[in-house]
CHARMM-style PDB file with segment names, atoms N, HN, CA, C and O in Angstrom:
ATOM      1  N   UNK     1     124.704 249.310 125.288  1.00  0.00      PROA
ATOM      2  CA  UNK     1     124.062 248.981 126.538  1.00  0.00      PROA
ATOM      3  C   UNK     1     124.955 248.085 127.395  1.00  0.00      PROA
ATOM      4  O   UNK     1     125.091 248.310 128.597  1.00  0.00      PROA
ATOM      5  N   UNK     2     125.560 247.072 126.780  1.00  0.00      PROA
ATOM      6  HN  UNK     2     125.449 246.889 125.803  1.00  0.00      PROA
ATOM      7  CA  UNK     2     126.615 246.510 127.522  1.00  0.00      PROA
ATOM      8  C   UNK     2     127.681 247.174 128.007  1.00  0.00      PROA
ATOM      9  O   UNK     2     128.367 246.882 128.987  1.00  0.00      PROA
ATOM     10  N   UNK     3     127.790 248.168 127.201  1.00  0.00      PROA
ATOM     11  HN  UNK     3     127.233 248.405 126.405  1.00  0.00      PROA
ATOM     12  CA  UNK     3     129.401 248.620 127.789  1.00  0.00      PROA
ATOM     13  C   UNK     3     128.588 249.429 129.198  1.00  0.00      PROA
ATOM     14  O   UNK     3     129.241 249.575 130.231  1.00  0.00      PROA
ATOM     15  N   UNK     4     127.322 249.858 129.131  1.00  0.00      PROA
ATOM     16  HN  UNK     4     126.792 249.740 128.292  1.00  0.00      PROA
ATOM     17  CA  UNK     4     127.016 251.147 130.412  1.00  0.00      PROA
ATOM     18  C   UNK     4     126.815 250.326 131.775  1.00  0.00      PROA
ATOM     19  O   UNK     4     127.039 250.746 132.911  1.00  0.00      PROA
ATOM     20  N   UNK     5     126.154 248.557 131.255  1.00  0.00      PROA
ATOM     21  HN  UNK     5     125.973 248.216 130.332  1.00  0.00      PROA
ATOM     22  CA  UNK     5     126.725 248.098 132.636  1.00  0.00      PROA
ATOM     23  C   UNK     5     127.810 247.557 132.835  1.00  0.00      PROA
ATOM     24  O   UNK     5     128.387 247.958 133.846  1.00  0.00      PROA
ATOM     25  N   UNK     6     128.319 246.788 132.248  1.00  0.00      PROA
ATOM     26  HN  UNK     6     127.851 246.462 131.427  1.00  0.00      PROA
ATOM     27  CA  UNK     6     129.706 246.330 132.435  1.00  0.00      PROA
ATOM     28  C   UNK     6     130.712 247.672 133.606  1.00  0.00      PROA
ATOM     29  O   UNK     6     131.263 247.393 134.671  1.00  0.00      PROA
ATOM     30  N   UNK     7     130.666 248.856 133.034  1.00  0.00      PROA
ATOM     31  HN  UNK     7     130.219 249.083 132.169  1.00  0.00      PROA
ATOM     32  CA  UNK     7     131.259 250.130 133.780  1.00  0.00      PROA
ATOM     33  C   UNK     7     130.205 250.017 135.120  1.00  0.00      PROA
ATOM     34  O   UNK     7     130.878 249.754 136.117  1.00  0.00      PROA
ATOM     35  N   UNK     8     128.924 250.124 135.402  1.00  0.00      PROA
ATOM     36  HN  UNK     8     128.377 250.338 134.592  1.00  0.00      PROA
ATOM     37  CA  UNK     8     128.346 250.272 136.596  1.00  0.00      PROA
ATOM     38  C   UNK     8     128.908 249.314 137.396  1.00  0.00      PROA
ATOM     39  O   UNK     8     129.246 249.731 138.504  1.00  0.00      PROA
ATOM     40  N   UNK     9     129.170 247.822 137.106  1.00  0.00      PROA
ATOM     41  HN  UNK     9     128.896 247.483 136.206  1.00  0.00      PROA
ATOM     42  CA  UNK     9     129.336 246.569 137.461  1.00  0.00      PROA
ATOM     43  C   UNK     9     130.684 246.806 138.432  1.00  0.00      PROA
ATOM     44  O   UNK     9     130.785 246.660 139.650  1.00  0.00      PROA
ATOM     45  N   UNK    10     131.781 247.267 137.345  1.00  0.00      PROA
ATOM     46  HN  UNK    10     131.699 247.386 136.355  1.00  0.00      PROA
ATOM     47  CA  UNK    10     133.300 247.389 137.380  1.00  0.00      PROA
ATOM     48  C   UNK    10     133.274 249.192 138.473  1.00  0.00      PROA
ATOM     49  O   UNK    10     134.095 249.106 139.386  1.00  0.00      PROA
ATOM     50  N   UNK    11     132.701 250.260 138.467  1.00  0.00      PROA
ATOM     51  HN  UNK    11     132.034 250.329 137.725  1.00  0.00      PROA
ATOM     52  CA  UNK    11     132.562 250.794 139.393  1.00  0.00      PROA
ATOM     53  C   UNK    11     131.853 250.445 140.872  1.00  0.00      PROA
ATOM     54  O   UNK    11     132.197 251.007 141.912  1.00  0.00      PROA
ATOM     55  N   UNK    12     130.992 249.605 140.806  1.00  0.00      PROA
ATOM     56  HN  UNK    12     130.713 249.149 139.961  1.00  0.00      PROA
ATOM     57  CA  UNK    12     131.084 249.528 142.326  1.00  0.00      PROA
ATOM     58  C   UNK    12     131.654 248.302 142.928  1.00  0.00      PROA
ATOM     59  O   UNK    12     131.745 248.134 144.144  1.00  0.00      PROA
ATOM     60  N   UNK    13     132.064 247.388 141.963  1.00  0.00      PROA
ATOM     61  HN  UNK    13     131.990 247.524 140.975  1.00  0.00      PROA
ATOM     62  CA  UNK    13     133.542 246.481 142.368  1.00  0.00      PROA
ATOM     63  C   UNK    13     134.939 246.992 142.854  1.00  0.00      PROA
ATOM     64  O   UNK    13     135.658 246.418 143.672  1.00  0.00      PROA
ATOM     65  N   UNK    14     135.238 248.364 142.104  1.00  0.00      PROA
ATOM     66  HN  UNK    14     134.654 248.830 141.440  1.00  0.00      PROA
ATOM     67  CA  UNK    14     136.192 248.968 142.846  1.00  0.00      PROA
ATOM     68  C   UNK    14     135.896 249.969 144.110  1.00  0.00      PROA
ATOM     69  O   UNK    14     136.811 250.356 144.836  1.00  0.00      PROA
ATOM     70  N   UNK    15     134.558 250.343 144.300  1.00  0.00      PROA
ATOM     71  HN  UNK    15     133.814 250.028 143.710  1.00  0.00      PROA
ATOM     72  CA  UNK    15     134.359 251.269 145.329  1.00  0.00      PROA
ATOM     73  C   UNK    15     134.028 250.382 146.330  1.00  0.00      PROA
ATOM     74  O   UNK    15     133.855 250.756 147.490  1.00  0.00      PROA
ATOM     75  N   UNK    16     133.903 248.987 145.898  1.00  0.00      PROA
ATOM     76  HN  UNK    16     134.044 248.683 144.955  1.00  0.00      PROA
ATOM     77  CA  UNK    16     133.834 248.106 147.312  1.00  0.00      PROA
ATOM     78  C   UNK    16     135.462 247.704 147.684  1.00  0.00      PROA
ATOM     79  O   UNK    16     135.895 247.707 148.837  1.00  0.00      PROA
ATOM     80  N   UNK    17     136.111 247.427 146.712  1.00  0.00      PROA
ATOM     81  HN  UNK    17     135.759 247.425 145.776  1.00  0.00      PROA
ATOM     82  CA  UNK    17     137.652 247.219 147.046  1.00  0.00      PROA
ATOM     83  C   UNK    17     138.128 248.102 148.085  1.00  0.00      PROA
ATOM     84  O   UNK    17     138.563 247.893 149.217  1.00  0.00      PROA
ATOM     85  N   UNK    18     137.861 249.501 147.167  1.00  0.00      PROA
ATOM     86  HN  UNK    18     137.507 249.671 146.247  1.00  0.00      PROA
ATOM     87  CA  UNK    18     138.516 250.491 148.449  1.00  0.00      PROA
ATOM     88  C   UNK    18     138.148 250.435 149.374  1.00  0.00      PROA
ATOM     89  O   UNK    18     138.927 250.273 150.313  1.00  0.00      PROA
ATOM     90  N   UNK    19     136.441 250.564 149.633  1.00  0.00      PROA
ATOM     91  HN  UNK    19     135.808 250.696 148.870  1.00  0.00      PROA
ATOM     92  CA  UNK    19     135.972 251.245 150.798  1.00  0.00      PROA
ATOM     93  C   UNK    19     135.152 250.120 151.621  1.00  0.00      PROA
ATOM     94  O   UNK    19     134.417 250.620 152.472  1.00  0.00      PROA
ATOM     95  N   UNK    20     135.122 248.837 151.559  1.00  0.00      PROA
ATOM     96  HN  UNK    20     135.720 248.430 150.868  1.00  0.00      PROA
ATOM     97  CA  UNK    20     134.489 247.715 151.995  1.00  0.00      PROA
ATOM     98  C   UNK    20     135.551 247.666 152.992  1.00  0.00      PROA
ATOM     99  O   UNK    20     136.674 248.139 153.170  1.00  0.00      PROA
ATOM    100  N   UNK    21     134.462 246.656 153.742  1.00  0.00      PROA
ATOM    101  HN  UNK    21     133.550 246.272 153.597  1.00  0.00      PROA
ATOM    102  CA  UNK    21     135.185 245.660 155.042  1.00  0.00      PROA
ATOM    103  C   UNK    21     134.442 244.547 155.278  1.00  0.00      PROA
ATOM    104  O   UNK    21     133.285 244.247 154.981  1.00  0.00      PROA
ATOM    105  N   UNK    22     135.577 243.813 156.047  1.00  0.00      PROA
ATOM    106  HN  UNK    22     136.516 244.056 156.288  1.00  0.00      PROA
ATOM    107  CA  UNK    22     134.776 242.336 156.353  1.00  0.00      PROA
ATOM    108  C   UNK    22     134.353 242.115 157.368  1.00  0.00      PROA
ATOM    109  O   UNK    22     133.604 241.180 157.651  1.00  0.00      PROA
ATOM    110  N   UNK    23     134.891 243.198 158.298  1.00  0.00      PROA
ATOM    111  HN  UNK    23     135.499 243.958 158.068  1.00  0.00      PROA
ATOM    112  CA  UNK    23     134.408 242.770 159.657  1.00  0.00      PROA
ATOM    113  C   UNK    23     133.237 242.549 160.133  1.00  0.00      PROA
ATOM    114  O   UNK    23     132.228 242.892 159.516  1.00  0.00      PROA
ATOM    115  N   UNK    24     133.203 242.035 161.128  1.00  0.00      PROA
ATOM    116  HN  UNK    24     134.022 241.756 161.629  1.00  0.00      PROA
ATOM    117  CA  UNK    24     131.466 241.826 161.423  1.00  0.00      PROA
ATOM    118  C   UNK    24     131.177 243.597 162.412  1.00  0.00      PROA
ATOM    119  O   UNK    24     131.823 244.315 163.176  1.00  0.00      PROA
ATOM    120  N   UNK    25     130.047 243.589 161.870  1.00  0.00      PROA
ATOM    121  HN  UNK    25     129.523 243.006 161.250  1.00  0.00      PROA
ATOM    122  CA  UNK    25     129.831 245.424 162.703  1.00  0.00      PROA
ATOM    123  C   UNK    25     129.161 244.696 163.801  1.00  0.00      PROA
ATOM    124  O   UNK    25     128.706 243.555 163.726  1.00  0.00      PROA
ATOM    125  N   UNK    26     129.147 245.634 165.031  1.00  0.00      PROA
ATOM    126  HN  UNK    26     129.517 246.561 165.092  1.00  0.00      PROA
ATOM    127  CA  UNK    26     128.193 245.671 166.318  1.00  0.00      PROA
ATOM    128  C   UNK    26     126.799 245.355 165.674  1.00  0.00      PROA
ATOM    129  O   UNK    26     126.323 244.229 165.823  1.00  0.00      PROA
ATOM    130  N   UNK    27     126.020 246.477 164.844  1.00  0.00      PROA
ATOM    131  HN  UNK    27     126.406 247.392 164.724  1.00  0.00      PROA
ATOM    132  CA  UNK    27     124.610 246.303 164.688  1.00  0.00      PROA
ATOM    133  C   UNK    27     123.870 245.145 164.047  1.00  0.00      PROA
ATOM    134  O   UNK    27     122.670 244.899 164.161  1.00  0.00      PROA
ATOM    135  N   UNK    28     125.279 244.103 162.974  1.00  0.00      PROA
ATOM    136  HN  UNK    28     126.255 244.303 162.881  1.00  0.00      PROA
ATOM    137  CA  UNK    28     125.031 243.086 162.887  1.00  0.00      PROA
ATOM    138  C   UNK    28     124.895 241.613 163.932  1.00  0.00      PROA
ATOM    139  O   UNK    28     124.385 240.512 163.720  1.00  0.00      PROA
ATOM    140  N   UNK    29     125.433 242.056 164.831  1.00  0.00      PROA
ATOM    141  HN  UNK    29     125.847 242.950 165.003  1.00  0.00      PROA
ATOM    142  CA  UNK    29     125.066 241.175 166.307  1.00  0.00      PROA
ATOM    143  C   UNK    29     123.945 240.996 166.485  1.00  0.00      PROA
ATOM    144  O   UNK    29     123.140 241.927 166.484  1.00  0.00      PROA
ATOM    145  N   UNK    30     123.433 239.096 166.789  1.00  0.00      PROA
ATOM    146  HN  UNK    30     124.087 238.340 166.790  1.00  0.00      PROA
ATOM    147  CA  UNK    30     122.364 239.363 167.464  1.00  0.00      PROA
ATOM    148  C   UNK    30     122.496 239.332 168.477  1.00  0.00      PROA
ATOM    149  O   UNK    30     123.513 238.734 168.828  1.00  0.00      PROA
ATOM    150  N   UNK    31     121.571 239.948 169.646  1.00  0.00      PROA
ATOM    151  HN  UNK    31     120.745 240.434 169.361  1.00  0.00      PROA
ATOM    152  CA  UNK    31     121.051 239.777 171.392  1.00  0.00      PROA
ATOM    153  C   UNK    31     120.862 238.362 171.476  1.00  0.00      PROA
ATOM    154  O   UNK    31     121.148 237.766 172.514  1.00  0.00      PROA
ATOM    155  N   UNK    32     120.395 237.761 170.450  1.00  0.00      PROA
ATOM    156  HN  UNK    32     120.163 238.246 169.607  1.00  0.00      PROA
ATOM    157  CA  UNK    32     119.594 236.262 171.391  1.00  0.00      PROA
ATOM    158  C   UNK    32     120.536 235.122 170.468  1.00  0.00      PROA
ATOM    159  O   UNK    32     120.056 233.998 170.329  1.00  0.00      PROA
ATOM    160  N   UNK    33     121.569 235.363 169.990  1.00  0.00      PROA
ATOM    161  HN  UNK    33     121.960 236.277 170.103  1.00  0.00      PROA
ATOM    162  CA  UNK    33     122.604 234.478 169.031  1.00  0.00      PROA
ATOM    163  C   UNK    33     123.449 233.697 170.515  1.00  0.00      PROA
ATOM    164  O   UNK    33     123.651 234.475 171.448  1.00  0.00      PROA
ATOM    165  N   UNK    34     123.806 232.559 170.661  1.00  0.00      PROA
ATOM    166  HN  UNK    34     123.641 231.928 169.903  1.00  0.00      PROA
ATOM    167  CA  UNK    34     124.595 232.025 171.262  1.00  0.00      PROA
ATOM    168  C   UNK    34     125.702 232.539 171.845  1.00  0.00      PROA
ATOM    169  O   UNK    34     126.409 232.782 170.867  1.00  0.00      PROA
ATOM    170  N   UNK    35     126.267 232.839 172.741  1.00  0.00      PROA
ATOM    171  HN  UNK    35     125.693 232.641 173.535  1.00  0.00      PROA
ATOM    172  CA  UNK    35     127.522 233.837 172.604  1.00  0.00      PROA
ATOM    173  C   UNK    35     128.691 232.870 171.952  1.00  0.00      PROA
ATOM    174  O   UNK    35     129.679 233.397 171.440  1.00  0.00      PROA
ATOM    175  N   UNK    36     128.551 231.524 171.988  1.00  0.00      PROA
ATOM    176  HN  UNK    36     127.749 231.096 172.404  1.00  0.00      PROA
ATOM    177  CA  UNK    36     130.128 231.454 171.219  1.00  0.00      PROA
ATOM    178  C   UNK    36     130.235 231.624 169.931  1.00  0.00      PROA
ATOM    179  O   UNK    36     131.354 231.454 169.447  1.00  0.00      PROA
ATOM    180  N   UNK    37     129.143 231.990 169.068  1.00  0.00      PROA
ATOM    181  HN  UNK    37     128.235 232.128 169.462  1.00  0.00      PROA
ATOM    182  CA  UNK    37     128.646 232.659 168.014  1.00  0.00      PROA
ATOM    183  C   UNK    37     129.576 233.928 167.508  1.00  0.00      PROA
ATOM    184  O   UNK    37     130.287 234.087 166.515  1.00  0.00      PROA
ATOM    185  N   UNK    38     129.264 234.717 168.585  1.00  0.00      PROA
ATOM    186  HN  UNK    38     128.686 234.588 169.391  1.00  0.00      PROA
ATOM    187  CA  UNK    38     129.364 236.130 168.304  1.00  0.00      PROA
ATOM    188  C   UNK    38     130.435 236.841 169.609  1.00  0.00      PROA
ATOM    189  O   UNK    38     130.301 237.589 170.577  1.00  0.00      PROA
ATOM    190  N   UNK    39     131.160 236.335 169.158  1.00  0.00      PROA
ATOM    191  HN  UNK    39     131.269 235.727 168.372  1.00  0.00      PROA
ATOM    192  CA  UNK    39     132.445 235.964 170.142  1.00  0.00      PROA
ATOM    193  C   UNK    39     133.392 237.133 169.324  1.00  0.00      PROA
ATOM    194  O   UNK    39     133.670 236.934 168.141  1.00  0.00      PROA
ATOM    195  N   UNK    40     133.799 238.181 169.924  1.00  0.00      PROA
ATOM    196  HN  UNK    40     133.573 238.343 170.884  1.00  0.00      PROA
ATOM    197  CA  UNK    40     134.993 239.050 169.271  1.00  0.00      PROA
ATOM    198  C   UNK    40     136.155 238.634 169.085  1.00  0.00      PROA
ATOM    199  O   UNK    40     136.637 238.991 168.010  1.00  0.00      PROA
ATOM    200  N   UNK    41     137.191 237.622 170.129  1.00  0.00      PROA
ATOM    201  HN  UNK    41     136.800 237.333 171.002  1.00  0.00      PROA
ATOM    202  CA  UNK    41     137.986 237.240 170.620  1.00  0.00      PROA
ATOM    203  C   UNK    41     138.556 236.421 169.096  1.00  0.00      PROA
ATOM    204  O   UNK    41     139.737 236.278 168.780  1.00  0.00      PROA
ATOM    205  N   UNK    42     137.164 235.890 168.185  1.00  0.00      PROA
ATOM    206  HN  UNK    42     136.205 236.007 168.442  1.00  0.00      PROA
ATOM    207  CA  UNK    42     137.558 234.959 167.407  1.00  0.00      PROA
ATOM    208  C   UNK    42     137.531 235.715 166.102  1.00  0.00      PROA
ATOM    209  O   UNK    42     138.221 235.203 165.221  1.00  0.00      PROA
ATOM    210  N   UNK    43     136.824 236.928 165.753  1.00  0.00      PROA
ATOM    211  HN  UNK    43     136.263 237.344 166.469  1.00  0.00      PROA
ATOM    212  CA  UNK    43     137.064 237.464 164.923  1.00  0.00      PROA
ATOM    213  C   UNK    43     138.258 238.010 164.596  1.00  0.00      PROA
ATOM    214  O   UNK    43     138.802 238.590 165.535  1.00  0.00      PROA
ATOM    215  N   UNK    44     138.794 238.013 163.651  1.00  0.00      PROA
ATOM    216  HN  UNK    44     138.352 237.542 162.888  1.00  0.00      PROA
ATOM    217  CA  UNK    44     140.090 238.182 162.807  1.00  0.00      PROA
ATOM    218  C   UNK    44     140.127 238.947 161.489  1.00  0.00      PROA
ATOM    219  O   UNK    44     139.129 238.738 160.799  1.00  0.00      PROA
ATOM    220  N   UNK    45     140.615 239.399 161.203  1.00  0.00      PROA
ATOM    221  HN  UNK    45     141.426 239.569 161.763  1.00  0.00      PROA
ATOM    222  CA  UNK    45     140.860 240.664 159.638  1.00  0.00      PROA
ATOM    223  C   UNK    45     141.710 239.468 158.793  1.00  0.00      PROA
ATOM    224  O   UNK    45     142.389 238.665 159.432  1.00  0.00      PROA
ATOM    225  N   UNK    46     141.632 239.399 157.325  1.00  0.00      PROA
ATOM    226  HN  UNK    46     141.081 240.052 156.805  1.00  0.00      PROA
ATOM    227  CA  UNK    46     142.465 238.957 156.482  1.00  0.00      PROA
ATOM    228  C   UNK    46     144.085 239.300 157.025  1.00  0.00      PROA
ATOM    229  O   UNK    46     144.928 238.503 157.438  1.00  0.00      PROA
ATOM    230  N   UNK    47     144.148 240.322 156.911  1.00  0.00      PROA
ATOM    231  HN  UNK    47     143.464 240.969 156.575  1.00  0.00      PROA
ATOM    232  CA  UNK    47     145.458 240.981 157.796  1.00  0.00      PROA
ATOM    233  C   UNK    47     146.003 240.372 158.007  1.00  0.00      PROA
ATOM    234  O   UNK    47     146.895 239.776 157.405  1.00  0.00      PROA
ATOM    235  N   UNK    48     145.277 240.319 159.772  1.00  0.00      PROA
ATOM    236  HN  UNK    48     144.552 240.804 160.261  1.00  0.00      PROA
ATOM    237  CA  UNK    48     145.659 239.599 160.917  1.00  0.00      PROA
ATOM    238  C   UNK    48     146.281 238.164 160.596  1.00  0.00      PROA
ATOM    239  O   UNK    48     147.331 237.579 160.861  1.00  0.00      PROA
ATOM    240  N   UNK    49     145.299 237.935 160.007  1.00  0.00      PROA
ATOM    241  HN  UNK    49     144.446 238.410 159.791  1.00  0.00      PROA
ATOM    242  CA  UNK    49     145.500 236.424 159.569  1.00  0.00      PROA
ATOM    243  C   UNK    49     147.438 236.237 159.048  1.00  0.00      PROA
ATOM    244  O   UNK    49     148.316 235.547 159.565  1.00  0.00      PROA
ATOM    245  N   UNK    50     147.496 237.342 157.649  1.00  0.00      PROA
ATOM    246  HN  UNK    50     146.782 237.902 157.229  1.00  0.00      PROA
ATOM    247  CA  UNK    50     148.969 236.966 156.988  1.00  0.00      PROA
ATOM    248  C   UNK    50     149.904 237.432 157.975  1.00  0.00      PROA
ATOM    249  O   UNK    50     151.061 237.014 157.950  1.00  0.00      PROA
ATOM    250  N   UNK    51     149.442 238.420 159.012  1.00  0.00      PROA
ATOM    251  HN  UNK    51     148.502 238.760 159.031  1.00  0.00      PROA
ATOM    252  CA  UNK    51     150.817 238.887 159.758  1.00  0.00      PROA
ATOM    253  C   UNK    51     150.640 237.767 160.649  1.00  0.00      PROA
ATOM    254  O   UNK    51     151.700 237.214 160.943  1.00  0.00      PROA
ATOM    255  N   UNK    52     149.750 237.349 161.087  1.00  0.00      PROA
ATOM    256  HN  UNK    52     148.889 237.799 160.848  1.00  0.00      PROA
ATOM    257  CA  UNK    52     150.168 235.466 162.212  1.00  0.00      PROA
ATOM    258  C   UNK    52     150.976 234.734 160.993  1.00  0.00      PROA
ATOM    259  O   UNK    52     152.202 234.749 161.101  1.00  0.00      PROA
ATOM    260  N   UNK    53     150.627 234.337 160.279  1.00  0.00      PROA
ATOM    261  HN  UNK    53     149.631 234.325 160.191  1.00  0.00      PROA
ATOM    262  CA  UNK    53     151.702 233.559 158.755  1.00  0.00      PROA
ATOM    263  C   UNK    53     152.707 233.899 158.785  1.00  0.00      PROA
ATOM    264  O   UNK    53     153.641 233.243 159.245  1.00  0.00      PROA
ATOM    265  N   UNK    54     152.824 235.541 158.074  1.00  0.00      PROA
ATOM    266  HN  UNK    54     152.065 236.074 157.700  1.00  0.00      PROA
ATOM    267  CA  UNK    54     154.552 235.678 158.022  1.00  0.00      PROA
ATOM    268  C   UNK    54     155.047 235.464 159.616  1.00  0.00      PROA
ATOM    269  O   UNK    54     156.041 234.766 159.818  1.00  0.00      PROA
ATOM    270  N   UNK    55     154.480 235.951 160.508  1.00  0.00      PROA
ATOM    271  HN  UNK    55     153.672 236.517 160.344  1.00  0.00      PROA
ATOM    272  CA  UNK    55     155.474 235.639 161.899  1.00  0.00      PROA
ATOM    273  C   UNK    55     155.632 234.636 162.283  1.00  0.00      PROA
ATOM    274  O   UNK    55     156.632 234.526 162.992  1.00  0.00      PROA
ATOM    275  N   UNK    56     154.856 233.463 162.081  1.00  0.00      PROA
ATOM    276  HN  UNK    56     154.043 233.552 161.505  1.00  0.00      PROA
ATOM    277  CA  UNK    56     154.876 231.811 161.984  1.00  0.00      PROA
ATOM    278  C   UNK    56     156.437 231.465 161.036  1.00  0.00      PROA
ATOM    279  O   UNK    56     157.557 231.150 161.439  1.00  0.00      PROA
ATOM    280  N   UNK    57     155.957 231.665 159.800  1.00  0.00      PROA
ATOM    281  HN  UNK    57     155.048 231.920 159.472  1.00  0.00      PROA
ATOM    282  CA  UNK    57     157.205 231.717 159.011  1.00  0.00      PROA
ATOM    283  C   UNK    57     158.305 232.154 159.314  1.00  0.00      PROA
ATOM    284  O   UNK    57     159.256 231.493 158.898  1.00  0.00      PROA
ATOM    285  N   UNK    58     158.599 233.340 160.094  1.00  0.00      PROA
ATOM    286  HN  UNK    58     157.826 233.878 160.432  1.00  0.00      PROA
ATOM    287  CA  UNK    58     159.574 233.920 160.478  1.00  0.00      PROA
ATOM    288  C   UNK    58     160.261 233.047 161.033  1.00  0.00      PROA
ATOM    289  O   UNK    58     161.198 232.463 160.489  1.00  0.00      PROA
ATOM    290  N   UNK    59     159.787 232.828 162.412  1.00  0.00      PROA
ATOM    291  HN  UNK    59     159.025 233.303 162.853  1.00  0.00      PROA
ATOM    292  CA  UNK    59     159.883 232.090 163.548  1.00  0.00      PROA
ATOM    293  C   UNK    59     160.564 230.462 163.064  1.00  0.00      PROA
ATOM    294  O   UNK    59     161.601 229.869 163.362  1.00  0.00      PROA
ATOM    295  N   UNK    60     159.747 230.238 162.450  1.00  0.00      PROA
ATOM    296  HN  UNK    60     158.905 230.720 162.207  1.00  0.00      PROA
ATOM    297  CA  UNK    60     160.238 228.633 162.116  1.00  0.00      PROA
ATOM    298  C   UNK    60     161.702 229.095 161.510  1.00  0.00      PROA
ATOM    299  O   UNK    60     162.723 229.114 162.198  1.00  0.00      PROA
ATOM    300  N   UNK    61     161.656 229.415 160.310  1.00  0.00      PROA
ATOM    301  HN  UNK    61     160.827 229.400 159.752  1.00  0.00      PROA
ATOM    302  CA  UNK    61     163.345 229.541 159.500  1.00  0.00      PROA
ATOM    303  C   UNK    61     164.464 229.821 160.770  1.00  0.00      PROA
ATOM    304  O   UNK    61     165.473 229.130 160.914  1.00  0.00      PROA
ATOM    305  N   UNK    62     164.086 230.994 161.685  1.00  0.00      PROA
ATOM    306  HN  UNK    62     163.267 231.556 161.569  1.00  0.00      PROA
ATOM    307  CA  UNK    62     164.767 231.422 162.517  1.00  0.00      PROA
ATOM    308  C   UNK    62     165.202 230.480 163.179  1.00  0.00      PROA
ATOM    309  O   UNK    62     166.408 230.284 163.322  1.00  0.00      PROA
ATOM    310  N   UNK    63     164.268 229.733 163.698  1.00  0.00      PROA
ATOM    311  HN  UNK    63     163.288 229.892 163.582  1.00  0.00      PROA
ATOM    312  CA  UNK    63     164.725 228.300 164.231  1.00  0.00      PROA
ATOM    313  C   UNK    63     165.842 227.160 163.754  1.00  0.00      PROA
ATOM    314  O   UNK    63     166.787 226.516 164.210  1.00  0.00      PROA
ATOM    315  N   UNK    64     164.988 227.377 162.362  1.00  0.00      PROA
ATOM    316  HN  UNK    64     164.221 227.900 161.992  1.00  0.00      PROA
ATOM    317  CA  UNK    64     166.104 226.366 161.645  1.00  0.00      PROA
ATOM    318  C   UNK    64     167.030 226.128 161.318  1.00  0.00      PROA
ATOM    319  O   UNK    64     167.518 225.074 160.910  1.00  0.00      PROA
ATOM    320  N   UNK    65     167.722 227.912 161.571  1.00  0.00      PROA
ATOM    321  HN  UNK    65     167.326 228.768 161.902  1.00  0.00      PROA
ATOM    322  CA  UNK    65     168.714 228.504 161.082  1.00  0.00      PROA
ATOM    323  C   UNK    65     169.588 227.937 162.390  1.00  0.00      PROA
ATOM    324  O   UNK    65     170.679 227.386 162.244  1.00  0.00      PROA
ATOM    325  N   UNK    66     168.989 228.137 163.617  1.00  0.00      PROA
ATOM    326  HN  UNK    66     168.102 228.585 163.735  1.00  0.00      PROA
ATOM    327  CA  UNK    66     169.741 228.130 165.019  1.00  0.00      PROA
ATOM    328  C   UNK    66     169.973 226.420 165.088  1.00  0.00      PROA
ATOM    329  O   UNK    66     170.795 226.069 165.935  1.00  0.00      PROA
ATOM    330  N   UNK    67     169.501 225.621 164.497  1.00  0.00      PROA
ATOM    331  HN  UNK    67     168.834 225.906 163.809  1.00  0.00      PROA
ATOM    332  CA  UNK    67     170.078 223.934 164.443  1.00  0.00      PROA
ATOM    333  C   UNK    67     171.586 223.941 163.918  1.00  0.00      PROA
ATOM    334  OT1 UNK    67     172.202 222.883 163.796  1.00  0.00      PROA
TER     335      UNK     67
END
């Protein structure tokens, strides 16, 4: 019995890996939420996030290099 959930557990941990997201959807918006709330401008992807990092990183060494 353990092993049949442990596998249910571990299958939809990986079918969320693949096929999940974090973003916030439209239909999760509320109408009457604050707008600086629910502000697109501020939403960001994990992604997004490491490619601002590595290009931060970039940028600085590049710099440091040019001293």
């Amino acid at each position: 019995m353990f092993f049949i959930t442990a596998a249910i557990y571990a299958f939809g941990t990986i079918f969320y890996d693949l096929f999940g997201s974090g973003q916030l959807q439209p239909w999760a918006m509320s109408s009457d939420a604050p707008p600086d709330i629910v502000d697109d401008a501020e939403i960001t992807t994990v992604d997004e996030e490491k490619e601002q990092k590595s290009a931060d990183i970039a940028e600085d060494s590049v710099e440091s290099t040019r001293l």
